[in-house]
matplotlib code that plots the C-alpha trace (Angstrom):
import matplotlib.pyplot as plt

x = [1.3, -1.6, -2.0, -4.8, -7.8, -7.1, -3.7, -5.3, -7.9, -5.0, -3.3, -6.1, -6.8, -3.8, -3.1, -6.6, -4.8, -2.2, -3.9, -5.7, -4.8, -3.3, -5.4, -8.3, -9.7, -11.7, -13.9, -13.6, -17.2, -16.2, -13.1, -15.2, -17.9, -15.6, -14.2, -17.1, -16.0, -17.1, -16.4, -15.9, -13.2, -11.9, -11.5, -9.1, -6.7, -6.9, -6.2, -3.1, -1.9, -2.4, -0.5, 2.3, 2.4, 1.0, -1.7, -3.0, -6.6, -8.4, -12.0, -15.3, -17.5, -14.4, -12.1, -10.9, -7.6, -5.1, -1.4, 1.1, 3.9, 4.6, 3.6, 7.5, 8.3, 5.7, 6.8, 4.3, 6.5, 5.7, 1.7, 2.0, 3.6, 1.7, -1.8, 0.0, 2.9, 6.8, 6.9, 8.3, 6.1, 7.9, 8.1, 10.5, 9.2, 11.7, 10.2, 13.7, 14.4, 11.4, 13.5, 13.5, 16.8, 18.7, 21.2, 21.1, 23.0, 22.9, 23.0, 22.0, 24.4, 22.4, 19.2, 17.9, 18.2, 14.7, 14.4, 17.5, 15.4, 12.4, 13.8, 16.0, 12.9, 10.9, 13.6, 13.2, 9.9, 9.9, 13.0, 11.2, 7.7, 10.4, 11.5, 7.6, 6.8, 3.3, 4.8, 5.3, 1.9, 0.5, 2.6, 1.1, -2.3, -2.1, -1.4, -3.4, -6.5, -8.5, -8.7, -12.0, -12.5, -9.6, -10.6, -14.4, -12.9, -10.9, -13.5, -15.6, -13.2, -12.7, -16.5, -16.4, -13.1]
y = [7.1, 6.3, 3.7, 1.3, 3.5, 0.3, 0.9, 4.3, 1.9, -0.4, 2.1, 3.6, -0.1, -0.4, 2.8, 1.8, -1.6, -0.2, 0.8, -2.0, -3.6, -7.0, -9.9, -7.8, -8.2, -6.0, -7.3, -6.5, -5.2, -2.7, -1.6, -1.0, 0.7, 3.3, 4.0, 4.1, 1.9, -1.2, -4.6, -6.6, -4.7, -3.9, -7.8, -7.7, -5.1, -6.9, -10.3, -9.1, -7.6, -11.0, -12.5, -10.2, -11.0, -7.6, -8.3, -11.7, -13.1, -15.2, -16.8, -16.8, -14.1, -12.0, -12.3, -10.2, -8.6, -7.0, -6.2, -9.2, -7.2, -3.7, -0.2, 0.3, -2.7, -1.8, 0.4, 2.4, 0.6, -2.5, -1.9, -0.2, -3.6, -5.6, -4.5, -3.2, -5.6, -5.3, -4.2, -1.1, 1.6, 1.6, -0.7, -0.3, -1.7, -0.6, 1.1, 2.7, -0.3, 0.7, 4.0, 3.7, 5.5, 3.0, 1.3, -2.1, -4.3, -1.3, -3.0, -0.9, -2.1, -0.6, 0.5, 3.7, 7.0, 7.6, 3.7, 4.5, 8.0, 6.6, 3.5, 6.2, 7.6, 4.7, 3.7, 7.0, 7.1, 3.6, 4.6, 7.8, 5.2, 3.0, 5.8, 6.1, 3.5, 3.4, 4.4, 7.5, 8.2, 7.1, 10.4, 12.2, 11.4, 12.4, 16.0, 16.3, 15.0, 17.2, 15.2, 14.7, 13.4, 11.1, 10.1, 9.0, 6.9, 5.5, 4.7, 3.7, 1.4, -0.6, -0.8, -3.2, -4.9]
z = [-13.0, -11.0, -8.2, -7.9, -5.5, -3.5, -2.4, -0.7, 0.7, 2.4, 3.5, 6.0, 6.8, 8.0, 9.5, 11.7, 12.5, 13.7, 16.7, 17.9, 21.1, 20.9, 20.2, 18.5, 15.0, 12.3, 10.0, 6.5, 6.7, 9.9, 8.2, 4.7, 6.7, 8.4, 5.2, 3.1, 0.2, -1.0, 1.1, -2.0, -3.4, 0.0, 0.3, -2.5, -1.1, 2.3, 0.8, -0.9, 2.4, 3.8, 1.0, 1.2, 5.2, 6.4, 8.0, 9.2, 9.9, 11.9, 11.3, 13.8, 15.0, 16.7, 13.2, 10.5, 10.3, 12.5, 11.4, 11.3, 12.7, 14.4, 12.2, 13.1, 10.6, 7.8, 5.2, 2.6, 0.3, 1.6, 1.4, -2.2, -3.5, -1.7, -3.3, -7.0, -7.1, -7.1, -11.2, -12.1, -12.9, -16.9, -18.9, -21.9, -24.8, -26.8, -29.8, -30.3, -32.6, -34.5, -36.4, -39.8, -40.1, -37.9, -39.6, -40.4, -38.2, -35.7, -32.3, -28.7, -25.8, -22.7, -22.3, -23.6, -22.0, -21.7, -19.8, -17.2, -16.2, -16.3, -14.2, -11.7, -10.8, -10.5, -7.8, -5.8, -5.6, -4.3, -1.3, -0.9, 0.3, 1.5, 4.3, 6.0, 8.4, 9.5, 12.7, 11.1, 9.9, 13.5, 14.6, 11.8, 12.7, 15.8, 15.0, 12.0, 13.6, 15.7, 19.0, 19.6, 16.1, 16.6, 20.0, 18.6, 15.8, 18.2, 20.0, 16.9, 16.1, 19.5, 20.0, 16.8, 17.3]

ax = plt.figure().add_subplot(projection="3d")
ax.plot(x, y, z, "-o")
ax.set_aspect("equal")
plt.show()
């Protein structure tokens, strides 16, 4: 499995939202500056955040985006479905059917083994992104980050919010 480079994207975004003061704003074009990745593209990740009620905008020369609710009510669950959507990661296209030595009439009554593993993890991965609140990561970051860096992309960021 691999995830769109775009949920990665919306994930900093909003791990840099989520420590803006109240009432400020990033622009798309600040946000894809500091990460170094393109605006357009950017926009889409950002719009489905929006969407999904993660983050919420505002228009004028002091808009863009700030988080639509506290980090300690936004799952990485949340933000991975918002960008890649709620499907599951298999889809079971039953090819079982397709054996040449099943006989005729033979009807399956529950899905196939390989489907309900497949499926099982699907789920636990999902709880397991479920269980991180950006929270979280904002206490991670603040360990993993030498200081000074941190405290100059803080800064960074507030100069343009």
């Amino acid at each position: 499995m691999q995830l769109k480079s775009q949920v990665e994207w919306a994930l900093h975004c909003c791990a840099i939202l989520s420590g803006l003061p109240a009432g400020r704003y990033l622009a798309t074009k600040v946000l894809a500056e500091f990460h170094g990745v393109p605006k357009e593209y950017l926009s889409k990740a950002l719009q489905g955040l929006s969407q999904a009620k993660i983050v919420e905008s505002t228009l004028g020369p002091a808009g863009g985006y700030r988080l639509a609710r506290g980090p300690d009510r936004i799952s990485f669950l949340d933000i991975v479905e918002a960008v890649e959507g709620k499907s599951s990661t298999f889809v079971c296209s039953e090819i079982r059917k397709n054996n040449p030595c099943r006989p005729t009439g033979h009807c399956e009554t529950k899905a196939c083994s390989i489907a309900r593993v497949m499926w099982q993890a699907d789920q636990a991965w999902r709880n397991s992104l479920k269980g991180v609140l950006l929270s979280d990561l904002g206490k991670m970051l603040e360990t993993d980050i030498p200081a000074d860096l941190y405290r100059k992309s803080f800064e960074w960021v507030l100069a343009r919010a």
